[in-house]
Structure formats: structure tokens, C-alpha cells
N, C-alpha and C positions, 0 to 999 in steps of 0.2 A: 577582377574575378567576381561572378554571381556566383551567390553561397544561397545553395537550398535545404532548409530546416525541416523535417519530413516526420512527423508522427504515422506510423503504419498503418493499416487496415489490418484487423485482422478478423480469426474466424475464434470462436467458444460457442460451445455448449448452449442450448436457452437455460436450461436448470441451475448453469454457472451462477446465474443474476448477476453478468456484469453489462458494462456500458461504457458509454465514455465520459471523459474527466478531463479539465482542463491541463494541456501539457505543460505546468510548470518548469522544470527542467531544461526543455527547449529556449522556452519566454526568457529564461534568465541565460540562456546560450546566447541568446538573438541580441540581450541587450553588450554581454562584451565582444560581440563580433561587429556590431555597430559601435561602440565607443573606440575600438580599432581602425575603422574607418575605412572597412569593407558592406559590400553592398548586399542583403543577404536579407530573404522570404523566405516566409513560414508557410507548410500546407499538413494540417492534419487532415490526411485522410479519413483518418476513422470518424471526423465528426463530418465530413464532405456527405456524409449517403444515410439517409436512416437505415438502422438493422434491417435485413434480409434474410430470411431462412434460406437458406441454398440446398438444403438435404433437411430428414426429421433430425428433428434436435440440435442442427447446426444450425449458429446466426453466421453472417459475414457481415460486421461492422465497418463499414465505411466502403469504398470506391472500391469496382473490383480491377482484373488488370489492364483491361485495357482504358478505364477511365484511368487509370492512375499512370497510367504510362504517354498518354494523352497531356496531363494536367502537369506532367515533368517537362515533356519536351517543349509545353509552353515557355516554361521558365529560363530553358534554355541554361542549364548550370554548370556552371563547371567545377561543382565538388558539393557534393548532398553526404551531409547530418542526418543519418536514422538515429532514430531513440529505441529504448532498450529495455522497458520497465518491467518487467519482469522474466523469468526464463521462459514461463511461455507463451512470449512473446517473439521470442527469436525467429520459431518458420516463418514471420509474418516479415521481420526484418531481413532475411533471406531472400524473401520473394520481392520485396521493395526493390534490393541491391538487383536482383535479377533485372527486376525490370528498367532501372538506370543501365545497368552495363549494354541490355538489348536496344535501349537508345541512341548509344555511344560509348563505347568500350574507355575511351578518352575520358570522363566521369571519372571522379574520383570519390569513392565512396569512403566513409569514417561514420562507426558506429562509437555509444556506449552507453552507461547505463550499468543497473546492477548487475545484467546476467555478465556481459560484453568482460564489466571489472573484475568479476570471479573467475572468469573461465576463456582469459585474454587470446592464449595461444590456440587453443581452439576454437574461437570465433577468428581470427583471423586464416587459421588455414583455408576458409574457405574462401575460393577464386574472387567469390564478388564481391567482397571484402579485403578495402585496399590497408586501411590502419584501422586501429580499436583505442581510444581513449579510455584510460585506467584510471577512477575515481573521479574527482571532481574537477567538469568539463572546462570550467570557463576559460580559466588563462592555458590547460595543455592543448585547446580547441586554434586556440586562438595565434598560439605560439608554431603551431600547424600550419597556420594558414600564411602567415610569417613566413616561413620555412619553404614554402612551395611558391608563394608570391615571389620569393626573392631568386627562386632557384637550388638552395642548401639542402645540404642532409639533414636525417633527423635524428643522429646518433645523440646528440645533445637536448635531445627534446626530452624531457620526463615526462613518466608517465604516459608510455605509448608503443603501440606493438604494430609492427609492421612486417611488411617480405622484403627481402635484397635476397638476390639472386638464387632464389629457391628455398629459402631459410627463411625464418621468420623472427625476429631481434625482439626482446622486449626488455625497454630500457627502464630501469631504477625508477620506485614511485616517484610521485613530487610531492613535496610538502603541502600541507594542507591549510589553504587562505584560511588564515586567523582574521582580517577587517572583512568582515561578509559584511558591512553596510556600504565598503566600497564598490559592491559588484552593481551599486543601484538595483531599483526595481523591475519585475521581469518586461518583460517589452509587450506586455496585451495589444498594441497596437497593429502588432503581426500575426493578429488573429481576428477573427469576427467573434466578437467575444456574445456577441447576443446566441450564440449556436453554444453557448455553454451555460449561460447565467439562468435556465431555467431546469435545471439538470439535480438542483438540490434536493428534490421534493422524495420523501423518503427514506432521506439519509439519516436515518435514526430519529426520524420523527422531528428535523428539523422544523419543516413547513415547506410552504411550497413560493416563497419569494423570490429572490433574484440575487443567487448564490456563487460565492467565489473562494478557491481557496486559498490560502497562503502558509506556507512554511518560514519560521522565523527562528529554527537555529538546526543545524546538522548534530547527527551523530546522537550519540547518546554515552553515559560514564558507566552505565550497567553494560554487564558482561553477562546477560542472559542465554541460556549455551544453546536455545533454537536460531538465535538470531545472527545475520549476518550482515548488517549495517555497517559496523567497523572496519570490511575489506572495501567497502566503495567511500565512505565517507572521513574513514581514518577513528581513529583510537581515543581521540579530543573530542568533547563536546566542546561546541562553540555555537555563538549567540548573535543575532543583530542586536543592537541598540533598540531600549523600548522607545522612543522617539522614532527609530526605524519602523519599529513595525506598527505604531500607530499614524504616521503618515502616510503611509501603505495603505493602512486599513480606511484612512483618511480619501486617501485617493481614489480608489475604488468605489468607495461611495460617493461622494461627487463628482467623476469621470463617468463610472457606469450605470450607476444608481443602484449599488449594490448594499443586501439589506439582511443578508444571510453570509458567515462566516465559515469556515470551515476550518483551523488551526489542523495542520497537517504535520507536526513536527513527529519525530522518534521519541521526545521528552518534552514536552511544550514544557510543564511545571517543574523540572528539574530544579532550576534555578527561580527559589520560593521569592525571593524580591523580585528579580526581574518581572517574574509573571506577574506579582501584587501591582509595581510600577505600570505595565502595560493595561493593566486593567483599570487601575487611577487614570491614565492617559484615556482612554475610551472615553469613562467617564466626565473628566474634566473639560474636553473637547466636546461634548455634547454628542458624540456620534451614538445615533442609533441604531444598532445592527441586535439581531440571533446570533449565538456562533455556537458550536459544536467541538467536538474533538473526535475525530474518526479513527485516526490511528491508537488512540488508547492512552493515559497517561500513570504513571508511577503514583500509585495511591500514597507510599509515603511520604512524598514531599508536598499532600497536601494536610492542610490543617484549618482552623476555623475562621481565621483571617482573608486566606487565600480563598476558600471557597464563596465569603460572605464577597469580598471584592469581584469573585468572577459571576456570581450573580447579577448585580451592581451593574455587571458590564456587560452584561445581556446574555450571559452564559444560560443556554435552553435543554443543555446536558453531555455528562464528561463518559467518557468510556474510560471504564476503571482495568487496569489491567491485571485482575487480580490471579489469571494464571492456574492456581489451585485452592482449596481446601485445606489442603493436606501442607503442613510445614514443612513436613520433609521434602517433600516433590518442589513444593513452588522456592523454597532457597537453599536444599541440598543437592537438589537436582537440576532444577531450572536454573539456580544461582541467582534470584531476583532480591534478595532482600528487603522482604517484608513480612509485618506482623500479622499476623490473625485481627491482632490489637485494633491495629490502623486502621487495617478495611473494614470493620467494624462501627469506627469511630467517622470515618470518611461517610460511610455509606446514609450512616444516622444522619449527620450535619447535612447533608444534601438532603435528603428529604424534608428536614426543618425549616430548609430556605428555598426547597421548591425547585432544586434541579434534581432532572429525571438523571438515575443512573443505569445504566448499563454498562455490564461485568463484561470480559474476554477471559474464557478459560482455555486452556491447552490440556487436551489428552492424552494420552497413550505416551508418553515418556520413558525411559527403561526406568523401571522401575516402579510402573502404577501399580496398583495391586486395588482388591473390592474394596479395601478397607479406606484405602486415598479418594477412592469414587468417592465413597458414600460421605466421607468427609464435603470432599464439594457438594453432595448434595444437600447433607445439614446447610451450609453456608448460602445456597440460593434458598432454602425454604426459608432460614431465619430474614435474611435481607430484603427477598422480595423485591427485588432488583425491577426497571421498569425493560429493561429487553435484555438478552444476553447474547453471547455468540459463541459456542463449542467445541472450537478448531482441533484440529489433529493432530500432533507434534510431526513436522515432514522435516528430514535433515537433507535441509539444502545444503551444496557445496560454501565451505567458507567457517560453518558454522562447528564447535566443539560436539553438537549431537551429531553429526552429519562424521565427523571424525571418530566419534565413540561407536556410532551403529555400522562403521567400515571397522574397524578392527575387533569388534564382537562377532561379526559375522550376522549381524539384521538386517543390513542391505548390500544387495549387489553391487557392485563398482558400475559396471556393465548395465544396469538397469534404469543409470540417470535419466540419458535423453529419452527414454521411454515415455519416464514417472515424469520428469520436470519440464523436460526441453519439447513442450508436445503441445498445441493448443486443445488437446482436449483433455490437458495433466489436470487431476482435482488436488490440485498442491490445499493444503491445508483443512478438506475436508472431508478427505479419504485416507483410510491406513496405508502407508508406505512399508511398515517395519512388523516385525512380528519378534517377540522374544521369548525366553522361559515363562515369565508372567500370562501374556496374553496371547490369543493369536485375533489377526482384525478382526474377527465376526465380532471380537468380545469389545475391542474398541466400539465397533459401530453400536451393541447392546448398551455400551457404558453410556454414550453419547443420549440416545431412546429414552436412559435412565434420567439422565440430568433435565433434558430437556420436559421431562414428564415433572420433574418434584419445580421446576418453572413454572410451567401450566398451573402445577396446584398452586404455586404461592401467589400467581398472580390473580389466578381468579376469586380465590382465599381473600387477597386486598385490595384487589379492584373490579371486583365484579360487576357492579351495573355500571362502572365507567365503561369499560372494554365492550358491553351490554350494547350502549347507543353510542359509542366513536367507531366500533368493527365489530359488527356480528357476525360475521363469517368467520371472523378468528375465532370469537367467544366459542361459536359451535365446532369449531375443527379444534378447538383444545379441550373443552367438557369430552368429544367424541375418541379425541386421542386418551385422557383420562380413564375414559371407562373400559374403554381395551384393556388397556393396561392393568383398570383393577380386576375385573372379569378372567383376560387370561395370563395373566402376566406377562413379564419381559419380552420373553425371545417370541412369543408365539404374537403377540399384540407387533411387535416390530416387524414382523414376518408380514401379517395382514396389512401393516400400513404398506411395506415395501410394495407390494402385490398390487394392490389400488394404484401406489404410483405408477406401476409400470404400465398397466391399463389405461391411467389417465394419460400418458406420453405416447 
């Protein structure tokens, strides 16, 4: 059997500011479907085509259909893997399956991914969709392909949802691989990895060398109630071996000549030795790389040790997930467990030893109020954080807010695949909910707010840096500033919106 591995094309917004990213995911599909000893290509489309405007304000990243339907029936498959990363992504993975089935109805398509695993039964009713893989792909993929090579049902398959005669089955999770360093490393080979390694430049002020990323443990032990990681990756945090992920990170570099890091994990620091270990390992190995942390890490299980080693080990800056201001919000609400204390103490240390930080906060929670704003605003004027990011609270399915804002009555049931399931859904940076507290206009005010007491601290502490590295910023923050002070909140946010829409 030829097995085709298929990252989508899709279509967003330009204002989205997204792009493409190496499909790890896949990479690590490709290598247990190859250690099985099936024959099986990789084609992300979305990196095959640079971005396209197809309409104002819409990109279409990657092939459109009938390159893509072209570049299929090359390969001549007889069962394509889409991927699934986020919800909306889905119409893209939709239109992928369409255009396998209009090659060859005989095709056997199989999605998964996060939307895929939250919302199994409903990705599978749909025609072009033959099974849906439930969490973590490698061996339910692979025990698939098992199962159809030999002829068998797949009653026995965990972790998998399918049709039989008009109905759709979906059988008992599976257990969650505990030796994730048995899965080996992802299969880069199955990609033209040069069409990614320069994609880093940007990403929070990385730099601009020859960037790759790696994820070196699933899951996460926090139960923070936005988040929905636990239904695709399970309830366990789990780790590779730092020996793993410094031979990895090892490889990479003398495979691809890669010189920029990217740590992708849900909790990279979780576990405060291991992380010190891999970070000794960088070091002692001699390997010279940047690395970053994009997805954000748990300020409290850093401390003065771990930071001094992640410097050490070319750490260039951590995204702090400090969430809120306000204690009540960030661990009565949020449920994150952490100090005012910590990220305090975190925030100082890092400036000490020279890594840049940048916060992730979350707004609009049930339960914000002016008084939780302004809390987070003290905390970036005192910090003075080197970038931040202001996200929205959106309750996806899966998630305890997503279940609290359906039975308050803040969101529609009916209004998911609208908000989420849409490639032009602004999941996290637009209001989805409105409650007694606020309604959105006052989210989008709050956000104007926080982002303004930014600007001050930043130009407050780094002014004639910001001066000669980005003057365009420097002027578009002093200019956002004096709105602000001249007409205040809502009126100065009004004028900025207005501008935008003129400039689009």
C-alpha cells in the first residue's frame, strides 16, 4: 500500500499574521508508519505555493485545487493522512478529502489532530471522511493501516471512529505511549526541509537563521480551564529523555545546519531537572544554537538555577504564561497556580541574565471585571516585559470554560462551526462570549488598555533602543500613546480602528 501524508492548504485572513510551520505531527506519523514497514510520502501543501491573495483580505497558503489534486494523483495512494491542527483548519481538510475522493472514490481517507479528537463523531459524518484518529496518532495510525493491509475490522482498533453501514462506531480511547523516545525522531526526510528552516525570523524576535522546531514532551499536569490539550493528548504529562532531545537537537544541527530552536512543548519546564539536564546536555555537547519558547511556559517551575542554565544554553527568550494580574482570575478562574510572587521573581532574573521576556495574557474570562484589568496593567507597567500577547479567552470544545460559558448561557451551542470551525474564525483574538461583567466592545477596550500601559513601559525602558532597531514601531507607539492620552480609551480605540479599516 502507498500511504499519503498531506498537510492542507488553506485559506486566513492577511491580518491573521499566520503562515506556515513545519508539520511536526505528520514527521513523527511518517516515522512509525515507516518503522512498520509501509511505503508512505509526505506533501504539505501549504508550504508547496507561497501565499496568494485570492480575494481582499484573504491569503490562500499553499496549492490551490487543482494543483493539489494533480500532486495526489501523482502519488497514486491508496490511503491519505490529513492533518488537523487546529479547528479552523477543518474546511481546508474537507476540501483536501474532496479532492482525494474526486480522484478515486477507492482512497481511503483518515484525518486527526486536535479538532478531528474533540469532535470525532462529527468529523467523521462527513462523506469524504472514511476514519478519524482519537489522540495520539502513531500506533492508532499505524494499527489502521494493519487492519486494512490484512483485510480486518476495526472494532478492536482504539482510538478510532468510523462508518459501518450507515452509523458511525466510535471505539474506547487508547492508552497514552508512556516511552515517547521509542517513537524515534520525526522523519524530516519526508519533507524538503530547506522550504521551512528559514521561516523563523520574527518569531519573537528570534533572529533570522536557519530555524526548526521540536516538541519534547506532551500534555501538560495544569488543568487551566481555557485549555483543551488533555482530550487529544491525555491527562499525563510525559517526557522524552533529555539525552533524546539533545540528540535531536544534535541532529538537526548537523543534518540540517540548523542554528535556531524553537521548544514547542504545552510545558517545556514542567519538570525543573529535566529541563536543567537538557540544558547541561546543549552545553556540554558544545552545540550552538538560539532557542525560544513560542508556546509559553509555567512561570512557576522556573527559578534561578533553571533560568541561569537556560541562558547558558542559548536561551534568546521564554514566553511567560502569566495569564493575569489579577490572582483571583489567573488561579480562581483560570485555575493556573501561580504567584504574583513568582512572576515577579522570574521576570527580574531574566532580565539579570539577559533573556528577553515576553508575557501571554488572557482576557475576558467570566468573571473579569475593571478592577482584574487594571491589576494586569500595574503588572506590565512594573515588568516592562520585552513583547506581550493579549489573547481573548475563546471556549473551545473540550475545554471547562467552553462547558461553564454553555451552561450560563455566554455561548451558543449552535454558533461553534460559525466562531471556530471557519477559516476566517479570529479564535483567540476576538470576543466569542459576553456576560453580566462585560459585553465585547468592553473586552476589545480592555485589550487598547493593556496594550497602551505596554507601549508606556516599553518606551519608559527602552527607548532609544526601540529608537534605532524599529522606528516605525517607536512612532506607531508614542502615536498610539498620545490618542490615548488626549482622548481617552474608547474614543482613541475608535480612531485607531477607523485607520485600520482604511489602511485594508
Amino acid at each position: 500500500m502507498e500511504i499519503l501524508l498531506l498537510n492542507p492548504s488553506f485559506l486566513a485572513p492577511r491580518d491573521a499574521g499566520l503562515g506556515i510551520s513545519f508539520p511536526l505531527g505528520l514527521a513523527y506519523l511518517g516515522t512509525a508508519v515507516k518503522k512498520a514497514g509501509f511505503d508512505v510520502v509526505a506533501l504539505d501543501s501549504a508550504a508547496e505555493s507561497p501565499a496568494r491573495e485570492i480575494e481582499h483580505n484573504l491569503l490562500r497558503f499553499g496549492l490551490d485545487e487543482n494543483e493539489l489534486r494533480e500532486r495526489i494523483a501523482a502519488v497514486k495512494p491508496d490511503i491519505v493522512g490529513i492533518g488537523c491542527f487546529f479547528s479552523s483548519r477543518f474546511p481546508a481538510v474537507l476540501e483536501t478529502a474532496r479532492a482525494v475522493k474526486e480522484i478515486d472514490k477507492r482512497i481511503i481517507t483518515v484525518t486527526g489532530g486536535i479538532h478531528p479528537s474533540l469532535m470525532p463523531g462529527e468529523v467523521c459524518s462527513h462523506p469524504e471522511i472514511d476514519f478519524v484518529v482519537i489522540g495520539e496518532g502513531e500506533r492508532i495510525f499505524v494499527d489502521l493501516l494493519n487492519a486494512i493491509s490484512d483485510g480486518r475490522d476495526f472494532d478492536n482498533i482504539e482510538g478510532l471512529a468510523y462508518k459501518i453501514n450507515g452509523d458511525i462506531k466510535i471505539t474506547r480511547r487508547r492508552e497514552y505511549i508512556e516511552d515517547l523516545d521509542s517513537l524515534g525522531f520525526p522523519a524530516w526526510e519526508l519533507f524538503d526541509m530547506e522550504k521551512y528552516l528559514g521561516i523563523g525570523e520574527g518569531r519573537w524576535d528570534l533572529g533570522g537563521g536557519r530555524y526548526a522546531p521540536v516538541v519534547t514532551s506532551r500534555s501538560c499536569p495544569f488543568r487551566c480551564t481555557f485549555c483543551s490539550i488533555h482530550h487529544v493528548m491525555g491527562p499525563k504529562y510525559r517526557a522524552h529523555s533529555p539525552d533524546y532531545v539533545v540528540d535531536m537537537i544534535g541532529t538537526l544541527v548537523k543534518k540540517y545546519d540548523v542554528d535556531e530552536i524553537s521548544f514547542e512543548d504545552d510545558n517545556l519546564t514542567y519538570d525543573n531537572d529535566r529541563f536543567v539536564s537538557i540544558c547541561k546536555g546543549i552545553v556540554e555537547r558544545g552545540i550552538n544554537i538560539k532557542w525560544n519558547t513560542p508556546n509559553g511556559v509555567h512561570v512557576g517551575s522556573l527559578d534561578r538555577n533553571s533560568i541561569e542554565w537556560a541562558k547558558r544554553s542559548g536561551c534568546d527568550s521564554l514566553n511567560l504564561a502569566v495569564e493575569s494580574g489579577d490572582e483571583f482570575i489567573r488561579n480562581k478562574v483560570i485555575k493556573k497556580g501561580l504567584s504574583s510572587e513568582s512572576i515577579y521573581a522570574v521576570a527580574e532574573a531574566c532580565r539579570e541574565m539577559g533573556i528577553k521576556t515576553n508575557a501571554y495574557f488572557v482576557i475576558g474570562m467570566p468573571g473579569e471585571t475593571e478592577e482584574s484589568i487594571n491589576k494586569s496593567r500595574k503588572l506590565l507597567s512594573d515588568l516592562r516585559f520585552n513583547n506581550v500577547s493579549i489573547f481573548v479567552a475563546t471556549p473551545m470544545p473540550g475545554t471547562k470554560l467552553y462547558d461553564e460559558c454553555i451552561a450560563r448561557g455566554y455561548l451558543d451551542k449552535e454558533s461553534y462551526e460559525t466562531d471556530f470551525v471557519n477559516y476566517r474564525a479570529a479564535i483567540f483574538t476576538q470576543p466569542s462570549i459576553e456576560t453580566p461583567e462585560f459585553d465585547r466592545k468592553k473586552i476589545l477596550l480592555w485589550q487598547h488598555r493593556l496594550y497602551t500601559a505596554y507601549f508606556k513601559a516599553t518606551l519608559r525602558d527602552r527607548f532609544f533602543n526601540w529608537l534605532t532597531t524599529g522606528p516605525r514601531a517607536t512612532v506607531a507607539m508614542m502615536i498610539k500613546i498620545l490618542l490615548y492620552t488626549l482622548f481617552g480609551e474608547r474614543l482613541s480605540y475608535n480612531f485607531i480602528q477607523g485607520i485600520r479599516k482604511k489602511i485594508k
